[in-house]
C-alpha positions, 0 to 999 in steps of 0.5 A, a space after each residue: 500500500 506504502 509503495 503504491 501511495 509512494 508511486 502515486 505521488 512520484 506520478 503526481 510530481 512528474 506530472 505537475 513538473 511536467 505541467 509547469 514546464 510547459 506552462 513556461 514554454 507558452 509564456 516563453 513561446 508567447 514572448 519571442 512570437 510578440 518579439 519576432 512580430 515587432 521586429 518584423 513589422 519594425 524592419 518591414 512596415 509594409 508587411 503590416 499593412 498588406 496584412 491588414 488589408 487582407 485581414 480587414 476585409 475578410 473579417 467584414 465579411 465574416 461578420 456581416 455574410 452568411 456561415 455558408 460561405 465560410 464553413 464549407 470544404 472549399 474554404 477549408 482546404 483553400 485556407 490550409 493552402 494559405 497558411 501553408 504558404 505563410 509558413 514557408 514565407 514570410 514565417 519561415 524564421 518565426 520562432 518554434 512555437 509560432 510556427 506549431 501554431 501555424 502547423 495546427 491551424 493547418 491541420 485543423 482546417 484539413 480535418 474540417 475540411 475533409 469532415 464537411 467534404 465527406 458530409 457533402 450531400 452532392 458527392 454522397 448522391 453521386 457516388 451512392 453512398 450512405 452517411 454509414 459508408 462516409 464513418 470509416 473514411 472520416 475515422 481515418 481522417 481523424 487517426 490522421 489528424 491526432 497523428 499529426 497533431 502529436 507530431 507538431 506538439 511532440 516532435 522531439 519525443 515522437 522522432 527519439 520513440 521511433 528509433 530513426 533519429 540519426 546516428 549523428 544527432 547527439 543530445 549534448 546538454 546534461 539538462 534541460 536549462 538552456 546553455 546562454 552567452 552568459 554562462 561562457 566565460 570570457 570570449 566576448 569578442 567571439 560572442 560580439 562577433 557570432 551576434 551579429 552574424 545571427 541577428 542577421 540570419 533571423 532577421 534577414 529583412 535589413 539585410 537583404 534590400 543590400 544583397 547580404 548574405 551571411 552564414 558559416 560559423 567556423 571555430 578553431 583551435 586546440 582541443 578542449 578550448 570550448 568550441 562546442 559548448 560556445 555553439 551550443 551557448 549560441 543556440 540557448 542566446 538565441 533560442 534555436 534548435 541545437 542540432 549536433 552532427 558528428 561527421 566520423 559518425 556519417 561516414 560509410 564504407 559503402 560508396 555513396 552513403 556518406 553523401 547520403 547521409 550529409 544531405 539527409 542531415 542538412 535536409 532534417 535540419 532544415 525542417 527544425 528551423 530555426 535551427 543551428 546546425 552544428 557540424 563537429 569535427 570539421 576536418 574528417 570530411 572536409 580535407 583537402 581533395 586529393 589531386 591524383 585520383 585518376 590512375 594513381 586511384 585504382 581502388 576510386 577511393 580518392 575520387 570517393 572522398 572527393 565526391 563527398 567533400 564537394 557534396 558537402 559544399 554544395 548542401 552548404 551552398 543550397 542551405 546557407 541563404 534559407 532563413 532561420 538556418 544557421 551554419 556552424 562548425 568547429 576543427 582542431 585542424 585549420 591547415 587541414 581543411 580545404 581551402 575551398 570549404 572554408 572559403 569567404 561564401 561559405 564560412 563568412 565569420 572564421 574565430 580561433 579560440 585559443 588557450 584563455 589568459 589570466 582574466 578569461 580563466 577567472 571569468 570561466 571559474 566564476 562562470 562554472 562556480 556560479 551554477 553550483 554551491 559555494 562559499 565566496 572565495 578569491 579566485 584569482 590565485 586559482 586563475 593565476 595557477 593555472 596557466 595554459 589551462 583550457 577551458 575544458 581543463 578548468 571545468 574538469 578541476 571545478 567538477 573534482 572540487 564540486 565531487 569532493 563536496 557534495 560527497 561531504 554534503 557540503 559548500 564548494 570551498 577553496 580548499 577543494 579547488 586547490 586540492 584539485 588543482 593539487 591532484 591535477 597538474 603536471 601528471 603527463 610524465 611519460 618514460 619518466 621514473 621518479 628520481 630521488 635527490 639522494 640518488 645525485 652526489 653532487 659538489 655543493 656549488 651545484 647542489 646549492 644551484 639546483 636547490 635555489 631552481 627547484 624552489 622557484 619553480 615550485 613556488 613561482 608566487 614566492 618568487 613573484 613576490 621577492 621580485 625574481 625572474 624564473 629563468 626559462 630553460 637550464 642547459 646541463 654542460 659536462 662529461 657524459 655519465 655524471 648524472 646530467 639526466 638523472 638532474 633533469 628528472 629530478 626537477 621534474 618530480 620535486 616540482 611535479 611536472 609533466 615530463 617530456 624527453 625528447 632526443 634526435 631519434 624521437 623526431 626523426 621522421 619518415 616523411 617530408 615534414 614529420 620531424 617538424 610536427 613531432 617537435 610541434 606535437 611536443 611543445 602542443 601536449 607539455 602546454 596542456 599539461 602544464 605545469 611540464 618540462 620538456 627534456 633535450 639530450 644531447 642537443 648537439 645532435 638534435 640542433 647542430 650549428 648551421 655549417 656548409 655541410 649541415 642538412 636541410 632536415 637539420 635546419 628545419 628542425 632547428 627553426 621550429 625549435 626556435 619558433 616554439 620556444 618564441 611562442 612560449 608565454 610565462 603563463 603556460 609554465 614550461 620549462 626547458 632542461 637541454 644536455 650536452 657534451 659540447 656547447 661549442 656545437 649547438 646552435 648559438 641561436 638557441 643558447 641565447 638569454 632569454 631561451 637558455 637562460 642557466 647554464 651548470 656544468 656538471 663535472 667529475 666529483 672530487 675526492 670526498 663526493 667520490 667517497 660518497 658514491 663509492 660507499 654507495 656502491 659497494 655497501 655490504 661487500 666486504 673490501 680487503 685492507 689494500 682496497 679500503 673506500 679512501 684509497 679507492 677515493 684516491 687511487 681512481 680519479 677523474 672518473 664519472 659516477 657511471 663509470 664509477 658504478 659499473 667499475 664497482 660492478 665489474 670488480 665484484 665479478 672479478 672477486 667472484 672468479 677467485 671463490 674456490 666453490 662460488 659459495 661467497 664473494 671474497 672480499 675485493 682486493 685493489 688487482 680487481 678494481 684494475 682489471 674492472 678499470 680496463 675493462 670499463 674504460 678500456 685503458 690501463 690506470 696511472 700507477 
């Protein structure tokens, strides 16, 4: 009994929400129908008046004529042609709701019409029939009419019942509050701009006594930079049908079908109006058209990819002029497109959403924050700690600080947001294990250089304060296998960045021009998963100085270097770390301040670091008295902590050849560690 009183109310509730729901659809329906009238009548007074003059009269003779006149089948279907027409112009950029009312009115004089032509006693005399034969005839026009009617009313409903919405028509709001300018953070000079150009798509009155014609939406750049939420924003501003359409989804392996399915999409949408038509993912139909398919084709691939991105041109030229029909689409890949796509007539307004800056990523926090709960707290620092972050990126960290309290039940507090920010950054760090600063020996100089750097880049704000510049890049100099790499990680973890080893062999490519994009793919990622550090060893090889005999594969490389490290800005927080053996062999231009800016040599240890590494080394193997840590310290100078452990190595297998059962390592005498210098470093010591 509980349950079904339970069921009842949950019933109750969803209906009365359900009730209210569209309530505020007819008064919001109501409002924009008087705002679309006052604008349309404001642009063209001549349309009032030529409706009055036809309106005016047929209400004098409704008024003074006879019912017969009006209420006849004729009259009925002649005015079902009429509104019909009115639907398709001048109501054609009408809001939705006008124009439901228009599809009722039509049907409703078909269904009288048809009701009073089946009542006709002429047509019943002449074909024979009795009012019993007309009942089935009239039963069937009225199965028509609610069909239709519920078609008009619920049309979202019926087409997701049916199961033959399209496969690239994807709901992308989470609720059913409307997404507007409002609730984008920032990007005021892209919401100006995309103003404009749709005022005029639904008002196009002004415009077209000019011969303007203007539509196409083209948004680019990196991903995550909110290209669809602002399309889906432009779609709650203006109150028009948000229609989603992912282009990998209308491809077919069958030839023909994809085009197919581009005009379908445009034709679907076309009844929706007005409606924004959003295409995602731009790039993966509209790629520049092969040129040699002909006889280098022979599988006719290439002419099909040509068909279907001249078949998207042409559905883009026959519905950008249609009223009430906007045109936009979003590409991470600019260069990639072809240039006739996306040219001027077809995509009128081209805007990059690039990476925010300080103040836009404060407006999307305070925009994100806004629609939850939470305690009032200054977020600029936040703002300020996440440079490079897309906007993507600052909802992600907003919806870990929310997840963190709702799942206590309470207020979003600051502390959640810098625990997110805390649990986020710098987490890239492929091909990198973690180094521990015990795991360096180093001379105290150098150790105290490379102290003073992790904590300004731990705490760039504690470095802002004090007024002390961050340097941009650390070049490593000296031998090889004094730990040089083992520094670069180091840095990476003590200040939990994002690592990103790069060497000659990572960017070489097999293609014309792949060396150049791996290098840009590099500095792209270390950006959006900033804070980062992106690791150059051996940057001799990887980008020599310029001589008479250096390649032109060489040169390319370097340029892109040097253009990427131009473009980083001291916000997106990335940090270079380079390694070399020879200095005198790079590039000048990349060791110049500004990119470089620090530059510690790493040398050989002394005696005492050397006592350090090789109790390290050799800890828990027993020496004999000839070859005690001191003598060891003293007698093998000039040796590399690489070189150092692999000789330890090497003289406990020496000491293992002379176990008479190879029950147990005899300690080391000094013959081992001689031999083991020979063969490590292939040279005899200095006695």
């Amino acid at each position: 009994m509980f349950y079904l009183f339970e069921l009842a109310v949950r019933a109750y509730i969803a209906a009365l929400k359900w009730a209210l729901r569209s309530v505020a659809a007819i008064f919001l329906g109501i409002r924009d129908s008087l705002l679309w009238a006052y604008q349309s009548v404001r642009e063209k007074p001549l349309l009032l008046i030529g409706l009055l003059a036809v309106l005016i009269p047929i209400a004098i003779l409704v008024k003074v004529g006879r019912r017969e006149w009006f209420l006849n089948w004729p009259v009925m279907f002649f005015a079902a042609l009429a509104l019909y027409g009115a639907l398709k112009s001048p109501f054609s950029g009408a809001p939705s709701f006008l124009r439901k009312i228009v599809k009722l009115g039509i049907a409703s004089c078909l269904i009288l019409g048809w009701s009073m032509l089946l009542r006709w006693e002429l047509l019943i005399a002449s074909l024979g029939l009795t009012r019993r034969d007309t009942f089935w005839p009239w039963l069937i026009g009225n199965i028509c009419f609610a069909a239709a009617v519920a078609w008009i009313l619920f049309e979202e409903t019926v087409i997701s019942l049916t199961g033959r919405r399209s496969e690239a028509l994807v709901p992308r709001q989470s609720s059913s509050r409307r997404i507007r300018f409002a609730d984008v953070g920032g990007m005021e000079q892209a919401k100006r701009q995309i103003r404009e150009l749709v005022e005029s798509r639904l008002n196009p009155g002004k415009y077209r006594k000019y011969g303007v014609i203007r539509n196409g939406i083209l948004l680019h750049g990196p991903q995550g930079s909110g290209k669809t939420f602002l399309a889906e924003a432009t779609a709650g501003e203006f109150r028009l049908r948000f229609y989603y359409v992912s282009c990998p989804q209308l491809q077919s392996i069958w030839k023909g079908e994809t085009s197919r399915n581009i005009r379908d999409e445009f034709a679907q949408a076309m009844h929706r109006k007005p409606v924004l038509f959003f295409v995602d993912e731009l790039d993966s139909l509209g790629g520049s058209r092969q040129t040699g398919a002909g006889r280098g084709d022979p599988t006719g691939s290439g002419r099909e990819f040509n068909t279907i991105v001249t078949q998207l041109m042409q559905c883009i030229d026959q519905y950008r002029p249609m009223e009430g029909f906007v045109l936009m689409a979003a590409t991470n890949l600019l260069d990639g497109l072809d240039p006739a796509l996306i040219r001027e007539g077809r995509f009128d307004l081209k805007i990059r959403l690039g990476l925010p800056d300080e103040a836009t990523r404060l407006k999307i926090l305070e925009s994100q924050l806004s629609k939850r709960p939470y305690r009032r707290f200054d977020l600029r620092e936040f703002a300020r700690r996440t440079p490079g972050a897309s906007a993507a990126r600052l909802k992600a960290l907003v919806d870990r600080a929310a997840s963190s309290a709702a799942a206590e039940g309470r207020k979003i507090e600051e502390a959640d947001l810098r625990r997110a920010i805390e649990a986020t950054g710098g987490k890239d760090r492929p091909l990198i294990h973690a180094a521990n600063r015990n795991d360096l020996v180093l001379e105290e100089d150098v150790a105290r250089d490379l102290r003073t750097l992790v904590q300004l880049l731990d705490d760039p704000e504690a470095a802002q304060r004090m007024r002390l510049p961050l340097p941009t890049g650390l070049l490593l100099l000296g031998p090889p296998g004094t730990g040089k790499t083992m520094i670069a990680r180091l840095i990476a973890s003590e200040t939990r960045r994002s690592f990103y080893p790069l060497t000659a062999a990572d960017v070489l490519g097999g293609n014309v021009g792949d060396s150049v994009k791996r290098i840009s793919q590099v500095f792209v990622r270390a950006k959006e998963n900033s804070p980062s550090l992106i690791f150059l060893d051996e940057m001799d090889s990887l980008l020599p100085r310029a001589t008479a005999l250096t390649s032109q594969h060489d040169i390319q490389v370097t340029e892109q270097f040097l253009i990427e490290i131009s473009n980083l800005q001291p916000e997106q927080n990335v940090f270079l770390v380079g390694t070399t053996n020879h200095p005198d062999n790079i590039d000048p231009r990349v060791l110049r301040g500004g990119r470089f800016s620090e530059k510690i040599e790493i040398g050989l240890p002394g005696r005492r670091n050397r006592e350090r590494l090789l109790r390290k080394y050799l800890d828990g193997v027993a020496l004999a008295p000839d070859a005690g840590i001191v003598t060891l310290a003293e007698r093998l100078p000039d040796l590399s902590p690489a070189d150092l452990e692999a000789i330890t190595k090497t003289a406990r297998r020496f000491a293992f050849n002379r176990a008479p059962d190879g029950a147990e390592l005899p300690p080391l005498v000094w013959a081992d560690f001689e031999k083991a210098v020979q063969r490590v470093r292939g040279a005899v010591l200095p006695q």
